[in-house]
C-alpha positions in Angstrom: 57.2 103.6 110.0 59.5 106.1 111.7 62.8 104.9 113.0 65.4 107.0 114.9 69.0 107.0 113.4 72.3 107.9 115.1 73.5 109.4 112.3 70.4 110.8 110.7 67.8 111.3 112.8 64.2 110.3 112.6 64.0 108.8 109.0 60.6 107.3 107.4 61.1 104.0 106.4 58.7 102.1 103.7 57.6 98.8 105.7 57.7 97.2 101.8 61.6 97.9 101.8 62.3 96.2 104.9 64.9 93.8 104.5 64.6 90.5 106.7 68.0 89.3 107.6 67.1 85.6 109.0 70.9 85.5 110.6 71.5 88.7 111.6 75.1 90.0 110.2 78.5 88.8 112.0 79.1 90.8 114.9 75.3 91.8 114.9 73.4 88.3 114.9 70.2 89.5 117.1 69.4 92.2 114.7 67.2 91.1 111.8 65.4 94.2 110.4 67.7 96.6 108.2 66.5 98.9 105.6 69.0 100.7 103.1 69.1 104.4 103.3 70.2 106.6 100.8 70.6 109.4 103.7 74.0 111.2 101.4 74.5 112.1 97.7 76.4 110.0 95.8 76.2 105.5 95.7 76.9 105.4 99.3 73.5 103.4 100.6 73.4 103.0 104.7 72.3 99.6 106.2 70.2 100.7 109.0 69.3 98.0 111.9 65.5 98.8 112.7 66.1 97.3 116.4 69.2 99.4 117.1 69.8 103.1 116.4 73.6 102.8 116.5 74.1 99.8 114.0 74.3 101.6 110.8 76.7 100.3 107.8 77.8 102.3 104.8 77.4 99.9 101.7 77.5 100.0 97.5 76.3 98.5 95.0 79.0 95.7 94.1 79.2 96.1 90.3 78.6 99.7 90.5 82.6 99.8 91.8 83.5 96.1 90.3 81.9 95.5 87.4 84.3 91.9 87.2 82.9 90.8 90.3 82.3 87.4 91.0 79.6 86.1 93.7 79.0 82.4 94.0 76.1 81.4 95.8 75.8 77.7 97.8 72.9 75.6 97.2 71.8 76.4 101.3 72.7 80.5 100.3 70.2 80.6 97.4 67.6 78.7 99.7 68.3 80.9 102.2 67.8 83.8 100.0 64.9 82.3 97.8 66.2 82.6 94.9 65.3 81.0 91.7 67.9 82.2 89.7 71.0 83.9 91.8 71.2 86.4 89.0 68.0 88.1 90.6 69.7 88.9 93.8 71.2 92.1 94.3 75.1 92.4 95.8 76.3 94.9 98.2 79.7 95.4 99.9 80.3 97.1 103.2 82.5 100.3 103.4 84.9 101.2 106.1 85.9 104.4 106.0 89.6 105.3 108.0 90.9 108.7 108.9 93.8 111.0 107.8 94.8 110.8 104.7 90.7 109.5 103.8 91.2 105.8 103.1 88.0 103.7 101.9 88.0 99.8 101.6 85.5 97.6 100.8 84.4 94.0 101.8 85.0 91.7 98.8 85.2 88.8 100.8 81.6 89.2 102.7 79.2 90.8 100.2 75.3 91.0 101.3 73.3 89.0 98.9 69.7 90.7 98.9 66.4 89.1 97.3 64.6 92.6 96.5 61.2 90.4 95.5 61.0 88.6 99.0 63.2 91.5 101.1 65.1 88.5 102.6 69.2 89.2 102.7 72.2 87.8 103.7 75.7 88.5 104.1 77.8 85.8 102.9 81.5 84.5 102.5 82.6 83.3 99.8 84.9 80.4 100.3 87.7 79.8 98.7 87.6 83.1 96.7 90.8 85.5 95.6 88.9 88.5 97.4 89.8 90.5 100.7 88.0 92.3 103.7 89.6 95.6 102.7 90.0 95.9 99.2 91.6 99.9 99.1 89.1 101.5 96.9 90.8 104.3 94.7 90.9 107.7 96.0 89.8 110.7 93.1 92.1 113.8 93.6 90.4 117.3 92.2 90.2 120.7 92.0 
């Protein structure tokens, strides 16, 4: 299927790697089809809404970044997500990216919980944990 992006234009999406968010994301809760694109170079990933061209989300592989991260799922999560064993889910954060000087965080507190097998997803909290919305990612310096 072709979608149209804000960001990148018309992009071809494999109906197979549609993920079905059954809640929608906080602050987008109508919007249940999202795809991950890999639209840049590098482990940035974009959450693309398939109802909406302007609701787009730069995410990364959690343990890519933090490979000491922690994500507890609750008993209704893993139902939710259809998950045998939580260990098959993958775990994504979301970016946001701030101006002058370039200053990335990411969303420790919220990560999206994805069953790749049944394409079902889920952003969830994680009560009670240590993490933060806006954990300052470190910035590379080179020449």
């Amino acid at each position: 299927m072709r979608i149209q992006t804000k960001h990148f234009g018309t992009q071809e999406i494999d109906e197979g790697k549609v993920l079905e968010f059954p809640e929608g994301l906080p602050g987008f809760e109508d919007l249940h089809r999202w795809a991950l694109l890999a639209a840049t170079p590098g482990p940035i990933l974009w959450l693309q809404a398939l109802d909406s061209v302007d609701a787009c989300l730069p995410v990364v592989e959690a343990f890519g970044l933090f490979p000491d991260y922690e994500v507890s799922l609750n008993v209704q999560d893993t139902a939710l997500l259809q998950l045998n064993d939580p260990n098959e889910g993958m775990v994504f954060v979301v970016l946001t990216i701030r101006g002058q000087p370039l200053q990335v965080t990411a969303n420790l507190l919220a990560p999206i919980v994805v069953n790749p097998k049944r394409k079902v997803a889920k952003q969830v909290i994680l009560e009670g944990s240590p993490y933060s919305t806006r954990h300052v990612l470190p910035t590379h310096g080179g020449s």
